[in-house]
N, C-alpha and C positions, 0 to 999 in steps of 0.2 A: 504642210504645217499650218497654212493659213486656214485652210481648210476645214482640218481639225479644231482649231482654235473659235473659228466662227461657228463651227456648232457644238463646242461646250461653251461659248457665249448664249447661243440660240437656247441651247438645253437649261442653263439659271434664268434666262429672262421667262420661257415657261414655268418652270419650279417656280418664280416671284409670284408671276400672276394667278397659278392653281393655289400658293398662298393666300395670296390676299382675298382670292375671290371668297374660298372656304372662311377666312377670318369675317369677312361681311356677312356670308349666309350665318356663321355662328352668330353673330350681333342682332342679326334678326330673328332668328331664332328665340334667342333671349329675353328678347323684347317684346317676344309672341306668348313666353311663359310668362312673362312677369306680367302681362297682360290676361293671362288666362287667371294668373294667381290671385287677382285685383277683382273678377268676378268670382271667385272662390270656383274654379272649377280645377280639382288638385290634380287628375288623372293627367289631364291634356299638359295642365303647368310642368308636371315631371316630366312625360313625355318629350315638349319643346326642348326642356333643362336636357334631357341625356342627351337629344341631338345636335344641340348647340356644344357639347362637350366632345360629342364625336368628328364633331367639325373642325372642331379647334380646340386643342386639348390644352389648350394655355388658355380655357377662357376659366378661371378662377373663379368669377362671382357666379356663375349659375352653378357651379360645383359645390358654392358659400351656400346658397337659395336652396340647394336639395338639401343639404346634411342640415343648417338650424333648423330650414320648416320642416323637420324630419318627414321628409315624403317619402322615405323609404325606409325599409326596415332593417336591422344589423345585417343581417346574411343578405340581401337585394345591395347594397351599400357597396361590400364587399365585392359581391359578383360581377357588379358593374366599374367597381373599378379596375378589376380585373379585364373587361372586357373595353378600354380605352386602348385606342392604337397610338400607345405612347413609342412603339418603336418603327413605326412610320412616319411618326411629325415631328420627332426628336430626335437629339443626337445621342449618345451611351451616356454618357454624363448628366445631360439634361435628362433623360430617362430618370437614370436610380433615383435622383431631385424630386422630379415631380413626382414620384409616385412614392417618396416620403415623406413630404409634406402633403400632399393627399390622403395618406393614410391613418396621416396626424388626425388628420379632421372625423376619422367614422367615428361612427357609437363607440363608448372601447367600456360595456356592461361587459364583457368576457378578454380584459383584457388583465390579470391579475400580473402578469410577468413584465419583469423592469424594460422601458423604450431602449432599442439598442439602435443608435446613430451610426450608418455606415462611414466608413474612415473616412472615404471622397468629400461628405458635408460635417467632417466631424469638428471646424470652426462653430460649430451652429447650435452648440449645447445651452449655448448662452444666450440664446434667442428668445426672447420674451413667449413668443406663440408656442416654442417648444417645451420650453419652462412651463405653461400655462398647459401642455397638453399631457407634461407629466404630473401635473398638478390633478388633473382631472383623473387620472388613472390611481392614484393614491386616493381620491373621492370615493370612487367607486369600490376599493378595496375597502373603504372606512377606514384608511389610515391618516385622520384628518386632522393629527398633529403635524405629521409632514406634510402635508398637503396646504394648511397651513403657513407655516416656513415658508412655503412657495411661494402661495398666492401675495405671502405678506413681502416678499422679494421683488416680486413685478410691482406690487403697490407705488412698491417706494421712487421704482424708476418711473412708471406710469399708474399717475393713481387713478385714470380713468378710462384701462384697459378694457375694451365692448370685454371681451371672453372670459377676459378674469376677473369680472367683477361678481357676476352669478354664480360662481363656483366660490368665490371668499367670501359671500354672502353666505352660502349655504354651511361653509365652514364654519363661518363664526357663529351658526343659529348652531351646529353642533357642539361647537366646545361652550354654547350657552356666554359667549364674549356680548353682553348685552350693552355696554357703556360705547366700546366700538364700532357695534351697529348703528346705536343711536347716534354717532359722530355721521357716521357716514352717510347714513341715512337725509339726514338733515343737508349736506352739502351735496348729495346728488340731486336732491327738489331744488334748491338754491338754483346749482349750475342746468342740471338738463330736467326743467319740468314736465317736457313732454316726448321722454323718453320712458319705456316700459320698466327699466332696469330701477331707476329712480323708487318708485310707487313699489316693485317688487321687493326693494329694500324695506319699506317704509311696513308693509301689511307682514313681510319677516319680524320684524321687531314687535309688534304686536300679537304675533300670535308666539314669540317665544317668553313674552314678560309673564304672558298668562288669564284667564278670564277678560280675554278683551279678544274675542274670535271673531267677533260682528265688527271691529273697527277694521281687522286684518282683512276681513272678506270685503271690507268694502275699497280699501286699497288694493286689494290683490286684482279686483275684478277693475279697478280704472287700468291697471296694466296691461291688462288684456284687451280694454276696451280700445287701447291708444297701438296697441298690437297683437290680434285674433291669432297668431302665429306663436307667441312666447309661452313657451313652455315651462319654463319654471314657475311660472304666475300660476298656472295649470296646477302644478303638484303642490304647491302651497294651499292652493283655493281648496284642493281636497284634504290635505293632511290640518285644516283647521275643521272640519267638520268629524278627522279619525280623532283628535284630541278631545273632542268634547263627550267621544264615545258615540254620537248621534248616529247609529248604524242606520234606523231606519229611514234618516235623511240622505244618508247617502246611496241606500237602494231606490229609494222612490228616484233621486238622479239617474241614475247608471239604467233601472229597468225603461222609462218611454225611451232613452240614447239608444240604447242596443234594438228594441223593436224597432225604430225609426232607420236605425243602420240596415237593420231587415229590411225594411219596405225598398231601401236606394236600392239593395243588391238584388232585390226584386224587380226593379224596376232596368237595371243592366242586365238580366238576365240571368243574373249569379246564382240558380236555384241554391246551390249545397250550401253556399257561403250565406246564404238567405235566412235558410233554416239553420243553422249553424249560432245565426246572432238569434233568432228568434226563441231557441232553447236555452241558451244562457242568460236569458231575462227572464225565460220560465221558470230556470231554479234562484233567480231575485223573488220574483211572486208568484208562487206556482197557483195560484186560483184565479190569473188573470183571464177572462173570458176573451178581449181582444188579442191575446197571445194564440190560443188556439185558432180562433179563426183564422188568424196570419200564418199560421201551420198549416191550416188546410186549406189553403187558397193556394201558397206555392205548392203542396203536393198536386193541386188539382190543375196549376198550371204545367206542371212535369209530367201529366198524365197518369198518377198514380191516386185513383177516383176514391180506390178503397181506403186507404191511409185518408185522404180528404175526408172521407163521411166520417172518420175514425173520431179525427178532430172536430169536425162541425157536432159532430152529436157531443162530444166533453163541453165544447165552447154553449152550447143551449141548456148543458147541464147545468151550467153555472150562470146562464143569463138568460131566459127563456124568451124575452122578448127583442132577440136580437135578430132585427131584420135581417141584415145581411147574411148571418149563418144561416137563416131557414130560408134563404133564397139559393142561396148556392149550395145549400143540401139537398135541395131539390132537383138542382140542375144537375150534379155532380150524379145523384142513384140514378138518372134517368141518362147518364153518361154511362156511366158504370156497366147499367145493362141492355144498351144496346151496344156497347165495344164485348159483352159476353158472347160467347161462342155457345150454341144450342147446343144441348146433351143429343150426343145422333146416337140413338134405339132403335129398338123395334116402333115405337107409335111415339110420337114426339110428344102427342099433345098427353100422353099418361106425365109423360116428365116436367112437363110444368104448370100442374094444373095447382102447385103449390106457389106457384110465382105471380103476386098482385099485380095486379097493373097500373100503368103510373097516374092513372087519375085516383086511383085508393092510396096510391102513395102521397098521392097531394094530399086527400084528405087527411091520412094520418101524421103530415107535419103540419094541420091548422092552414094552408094556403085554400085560396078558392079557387076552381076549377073551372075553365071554361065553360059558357052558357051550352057550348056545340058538344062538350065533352060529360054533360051532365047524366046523361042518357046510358040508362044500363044498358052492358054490352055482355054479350056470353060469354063466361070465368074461361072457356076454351080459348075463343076468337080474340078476348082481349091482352093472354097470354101470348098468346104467338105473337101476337103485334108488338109487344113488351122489347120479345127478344130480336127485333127486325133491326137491321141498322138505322140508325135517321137517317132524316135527309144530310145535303151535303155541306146544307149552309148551318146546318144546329150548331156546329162547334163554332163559327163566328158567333153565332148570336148569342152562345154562352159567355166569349170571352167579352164580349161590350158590355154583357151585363156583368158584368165579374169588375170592367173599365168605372161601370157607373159607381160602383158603390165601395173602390176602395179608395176614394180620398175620404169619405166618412171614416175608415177604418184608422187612417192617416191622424185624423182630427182627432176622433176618441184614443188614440194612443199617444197622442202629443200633448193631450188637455190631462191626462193622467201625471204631467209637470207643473204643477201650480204655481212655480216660479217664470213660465214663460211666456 
């Protein structure tokens, strides 16, 4: 019996210490996103956040840090809550808990059907955050007389609820309650001036009284500035620009954002995701010339040379003095046809005596040609050489040059933003 007893002693004082140890590595973890998050690097920040949750599936606030900074999307959300080992670090009870007040927190854009509270926490209807999370589900429905009710129910017990304030905010700019935002408005710069939620208030009020869009974008944009993460600052800062009709303000925004999204995902190696952002700012301004060439720069880093020339010849169509396209047009046909396969005939050289060679091809995109390569060469001899493989190192020397000149490409599509 003693026996026994000393080692289900021996066995909880293990479990404490594989605890504790897991609970520190979460905290470090944490500490390593929220450090990631401070140089704006979101991938690694999420990253640290899921691990620190899988470590410790009690650590609450990096679970807080994924869902507001919305770093993940409704279904990634989902998936990964799914994928918590709450039935390894918890006990049943503690389970059902935590993973309904976790689920309180996702996106809930597709959540139209009433929150059902399981019996075990069914004290907890009355819970202010749960209150505020059915409040939110009524938003989303546009049922924002009940929604409403809600938020004006949490008000009353905490008038300076973080969660429910941005959601009764948003309520009250819907039911058009402009006397009560202005109240509110006024005693959140009072008490928390250097809170987002404050000024977010303040640029609401202004853009729902009406022809004062320029006071609201300039408070809307302090909220942001006091927090790059607040999202509602975000959707206000746009829906003052869809009220005044200014469509074409709001595409010259959104087209450099999405090419510029192109270049990051180009730059991670994202080809599809690449061209994916770079065509949805095509059809924002479809005559952009640095659109195309950003088209065929990732096709010709994917090795699809033909699609590259496809784009560089539309992108010279519409810009003719664009270095960079008629550099890497160049590079790209002289890519193109030494990865071609010879026609194998009867006599080779009848087969491509229609095929120029890449010093006529320099010439006819306006590039000038080697001193060494000026020198006619026989339409036979110079074909077959056309279709020979290059050397080993051509494709490094294409990609440095392809390195050199897309921060220009960078510049000219970022300078295409006159606000930045």
């Amino acid at each position: 019996i003693l026996l026994y007893a000393n080692k289900r002693n021996a066995n909880k004082h293990l479990n404490h210490n594989y605890m504790l140890c897991s609970t520190i590595s979460s905290s470090i973890c944490l500490l390593r996103g929220k450090i990631y998050d401070a140089m704006d690097n979101r991938p690694l920040a999420t990253s640290s956040y899921k691990e620190a949750l899988k470590l410790d599936v009690y650590c609450f606030e990096a679970f807080d840090l994924l869902t507001s900074h919305h770093m993940l999307t409704a279904q990634e959300e989902r998936d990964f809550l799914d994928s918590l080992p709450l039935g390894q670090q918890c006990t049943e009870e503690e389970e059902e808990l935590l993973h309904f007040l976790y689920e309180n927190k996702l996106k809930k854009y597709n959540k139209p059907s009433e929150m059902v509270i399981p019996d075990m926490v069914n004290g907890l209807q009355d819970n202010l955050d749960v209150v505020v999370s059915l409040a939110e589900r009524h938003y989303y429905n546009c049922d924002f007389k009940m929604c409403y009710a809600l938020t004006s129910m949490v008000m009353v017990k905490d008038p300076f609820h973080a969660n429910c304030l941005p959601v009764h905010i948003g309520t009250l700019v819907e039911l058009s309650k402009a006397n009560e935002l202005f109240y509110l408005s006024h005693k959140l710069v009072d008490l928390y001036p250097n809170n987002p939620v404050s000024w977010f208030a303040v640029g609401c009020y202004y853009l729902m009284v009406g022809h004062k869009n320029e006071h609201a974008r300039r408070y809307l944009s302090k909220a942001t500035t006091l927090e790059r993460t607040y999202g509602p600052a975000w959707i206000a800062y746009g829906h003052s620009f869809a009220v005044e009709s200014d469509v074409q303000v709001t595409v010259d925004k959104w087209e450099p954002l999405l090419n510029n999204l192109g270049h990051v995902c180009r730059k991670l190696k994202k080809y599809e995701q690449a061209l994916e952002y770079h065509r949805q700012a095509l059809v924002l301004v479809p005559q952009h010339a640095s659109t195309y060439s950003a088209i065929g720069y990732v096709h010709s880093l994917m090795g699809d040379f033909e699609s590259a020339i496809d784009y560089f010849h539309t992108a010279l169509g519409l810009k003719r003095d664009d270095t960079f396209s008629v550099t890497m047009l160049g590079n790209c046909i002289e890519m193109y046809i030494g990865d071609s396969d010879a026609y194998i005939g009867t006599d080779i050289k009848d087969k491509v005596k229609m095929i120029p060679s890449t010093t006529a091809l320099k010439k006819i995109l306006g590039t000038s040609a080697d001193a060494s390569d000026s020198q006619t060469q026989p339409l036979e001899e110079s074909s077959v050489m056309a279709l020979e493989t290059p050397p080993a190192d051509a494709f490094q020397r294409f990609l440095l040059e392809c390195d050199m000149h897309e921060n220009d490409m960078m510049l000219e599509t970022s300078m295409s933003d006159t606000s930045t």
